[in-house]
C-alpha positions in Angstrom: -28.4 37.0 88.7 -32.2 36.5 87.9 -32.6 37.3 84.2 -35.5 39.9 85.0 -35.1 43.7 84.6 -36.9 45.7 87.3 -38.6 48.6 86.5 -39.3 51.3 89.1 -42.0 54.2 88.2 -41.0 57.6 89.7 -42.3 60.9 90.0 -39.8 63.7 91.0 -40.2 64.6 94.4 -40.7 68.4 94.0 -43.0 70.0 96.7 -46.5 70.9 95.0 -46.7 67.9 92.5 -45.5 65.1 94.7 -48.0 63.3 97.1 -50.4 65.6 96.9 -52.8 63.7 99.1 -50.5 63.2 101.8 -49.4 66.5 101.3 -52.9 67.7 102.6 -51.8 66.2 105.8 -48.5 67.4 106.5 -47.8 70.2 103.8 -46.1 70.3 100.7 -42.5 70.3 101.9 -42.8 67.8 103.9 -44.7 65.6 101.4 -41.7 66.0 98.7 -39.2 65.2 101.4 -40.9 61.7 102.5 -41.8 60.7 98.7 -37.9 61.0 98.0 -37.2 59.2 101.1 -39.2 56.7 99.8 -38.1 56.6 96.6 -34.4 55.9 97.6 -35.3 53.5 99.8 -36.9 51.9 97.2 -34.2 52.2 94.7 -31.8 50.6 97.4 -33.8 47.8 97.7 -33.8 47.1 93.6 -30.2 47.8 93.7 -29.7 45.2 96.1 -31.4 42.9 94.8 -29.9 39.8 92.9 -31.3 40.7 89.0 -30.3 41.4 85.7 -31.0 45.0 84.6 -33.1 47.9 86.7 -34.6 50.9 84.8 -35.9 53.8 86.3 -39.0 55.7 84.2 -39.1 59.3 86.0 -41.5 61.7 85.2 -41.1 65.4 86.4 -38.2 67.7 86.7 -35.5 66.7 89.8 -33.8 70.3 89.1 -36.8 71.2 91.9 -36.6 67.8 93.7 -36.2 67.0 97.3 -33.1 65.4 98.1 -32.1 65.5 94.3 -28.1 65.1 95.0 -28.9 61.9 96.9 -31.0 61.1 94.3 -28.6 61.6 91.0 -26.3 60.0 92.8 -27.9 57.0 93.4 -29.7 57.0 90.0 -26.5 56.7 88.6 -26.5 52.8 89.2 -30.1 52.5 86.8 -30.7 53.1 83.3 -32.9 56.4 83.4 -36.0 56.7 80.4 -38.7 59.2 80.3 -41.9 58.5 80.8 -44.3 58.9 77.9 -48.4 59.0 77.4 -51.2 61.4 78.5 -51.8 59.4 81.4 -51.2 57.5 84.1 -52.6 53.8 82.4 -50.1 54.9 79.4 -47.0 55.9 80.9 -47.4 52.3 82.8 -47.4 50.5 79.4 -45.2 52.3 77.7 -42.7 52.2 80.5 -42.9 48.3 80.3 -42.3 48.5 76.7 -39.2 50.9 77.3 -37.7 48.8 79.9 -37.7 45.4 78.1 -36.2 47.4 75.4 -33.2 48.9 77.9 -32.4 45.2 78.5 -32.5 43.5 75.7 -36.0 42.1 76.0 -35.8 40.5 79.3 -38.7 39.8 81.5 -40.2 43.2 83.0 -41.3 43.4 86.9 -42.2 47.0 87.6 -42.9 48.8 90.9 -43.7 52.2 92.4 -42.2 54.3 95.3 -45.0 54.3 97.5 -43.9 50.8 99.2 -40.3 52.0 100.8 -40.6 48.8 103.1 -39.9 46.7 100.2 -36.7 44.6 100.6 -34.1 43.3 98.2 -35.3 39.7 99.3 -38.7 40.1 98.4 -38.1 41.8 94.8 -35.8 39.0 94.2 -39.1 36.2 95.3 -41.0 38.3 92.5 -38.7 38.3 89.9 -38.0 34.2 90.9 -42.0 33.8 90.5 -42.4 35.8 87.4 -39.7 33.3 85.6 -42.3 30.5 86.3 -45.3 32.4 85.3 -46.7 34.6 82.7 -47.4 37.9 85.7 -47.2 38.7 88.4 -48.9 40.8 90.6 -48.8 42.1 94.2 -52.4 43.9 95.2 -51.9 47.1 97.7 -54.8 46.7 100.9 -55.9 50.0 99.3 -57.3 48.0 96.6 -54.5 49.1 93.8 -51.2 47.2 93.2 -47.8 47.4 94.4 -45.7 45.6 91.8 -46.6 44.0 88.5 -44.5 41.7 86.5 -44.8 40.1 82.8 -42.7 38.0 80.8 -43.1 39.6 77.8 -43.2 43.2 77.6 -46.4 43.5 75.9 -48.8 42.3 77.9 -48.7 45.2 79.7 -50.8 47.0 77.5 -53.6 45.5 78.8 -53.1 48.5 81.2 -53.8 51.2 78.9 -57.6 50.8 80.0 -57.5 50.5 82.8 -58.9 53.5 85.4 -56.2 53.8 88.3 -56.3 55.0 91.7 -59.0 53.3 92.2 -60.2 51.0 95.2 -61.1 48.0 92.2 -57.8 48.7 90.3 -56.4 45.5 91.4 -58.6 43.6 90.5 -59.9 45.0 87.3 -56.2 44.7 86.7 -56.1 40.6 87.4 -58.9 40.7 85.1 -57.1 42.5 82.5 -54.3 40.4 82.5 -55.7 36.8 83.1 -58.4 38.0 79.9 -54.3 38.1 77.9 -54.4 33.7 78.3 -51.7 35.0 81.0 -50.9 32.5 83.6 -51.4 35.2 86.7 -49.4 34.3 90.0 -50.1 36.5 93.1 -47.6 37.8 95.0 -48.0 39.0 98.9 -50.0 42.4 99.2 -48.4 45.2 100.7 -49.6 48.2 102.5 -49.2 51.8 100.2 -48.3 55.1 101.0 -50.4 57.8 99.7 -52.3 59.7 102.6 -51.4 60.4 106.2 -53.5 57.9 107.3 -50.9 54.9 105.2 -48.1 56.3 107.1 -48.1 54.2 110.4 -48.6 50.6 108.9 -45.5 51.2 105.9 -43.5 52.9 108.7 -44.0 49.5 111.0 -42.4 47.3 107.9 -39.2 49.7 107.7 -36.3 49.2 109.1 -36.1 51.7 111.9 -33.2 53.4 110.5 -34.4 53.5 106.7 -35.3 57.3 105.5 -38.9 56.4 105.9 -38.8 55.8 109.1 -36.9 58.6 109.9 -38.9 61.3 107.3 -42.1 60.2 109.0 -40.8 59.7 112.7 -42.7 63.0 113.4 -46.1 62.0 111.6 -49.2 60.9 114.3 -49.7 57.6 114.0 -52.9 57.0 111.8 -54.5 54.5 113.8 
């Protein structure tokens, strides 16, 4: 086992609060019910993959979720911790600092749920590169970041000031961290989901039978 924890950062997928943006697309329903398909497949692939510790940081209520028995069920296998801060930038650093404390202080490599064509294989290549380096990071083509990793916890709070959501957060966010003294290695980018118009390039890097795939199967192709 690589001695990294791996950190996903979830929102409950409850129709009105999740994917709002793609929501605009394809309704509110159908929104929640393709942000918990990715978020399984997504916890799948951390499950599968050949590390130490995983930690999920949820915000929202699942009560309302999409999915949610499928969802407690499988976040049975992960450590579960609130998220905490009054916003976004926070809840990322604190959930770094969270997670290194779940597992006893071990490395942190932390990803969303808006890359469900992620495989065990390739969270396993992070975590590998992370033990050789001071970060990680993977950039999204949408300009953000898919996955960030740090050997110590702390760095992350370089993250606290950092605006997100936007098309220069991933680089302000190499920035941020090489301004630590970090040594920064990149990982490969990865297309996001967050509007209609993602769907059709992340659906291409699924598996044909993942829940993705088969959540969006009856989304037009955005290109």
């Amino acid at each position: 086992m690589i001695p990294v924890v791996v950190l996903v950062v979830a929102k409950a997928p409850v129709p009105g609060q999740a994917k709002t943006r793609l929501a605009a697309g394809v309704g509110a329903p159908a929104a929640a019910h393709i942000a918990a398909a990715a978020l399984l497949d997504t916890l799948d692939a951390v499950a599968d993959a050949p590390v130490a510790a995983r930690v999920v940081a949820l915000t929202g209520s699942l009560d309302d979720a999409a999915s949610v028995d499928e969802i407690r069920s499988r976040l049975a296998d992960f450590t579960v911790v609130p998220q905490r801060g009054d916003d976004f930038a926070e809840r990322l650093a604190n959930a770094h600092l969270d997670a290194a404390a779940a597992a006893g202080g071990l490395p942190v490599l932390q990803i969303g749920m808006d890359t469900p064509q992620v495989t065990a294989e390739l969270i396993g290549e992070c975590a590998r590169e992370l033990l050789a380096a001071d970060a990680v990071l993977g950039l999204a083509r949408d300009g953000g970041w898919w996955v960030l990793g740090v050997s110590d916890a702390a760095t992350a709070d370089c993250l606290r000031t950092i605006p997100m959501s936007r098309p220069d957060t991933g680089a302000v966010t190499l920035g941020a961290l090489e301004d630590t003294g970090a040594n920064v290695s990149l990982v490969p980018t990865l297309a996001d989901v967050d509007t209609v118009e993602d769907v059709d390039a992340v659906r291409r890097q699924c598996a044909p039978d993942s829940r993705f795939a088969n959540a969006t199967r009856g989304v037009a192709h955005a290109r």
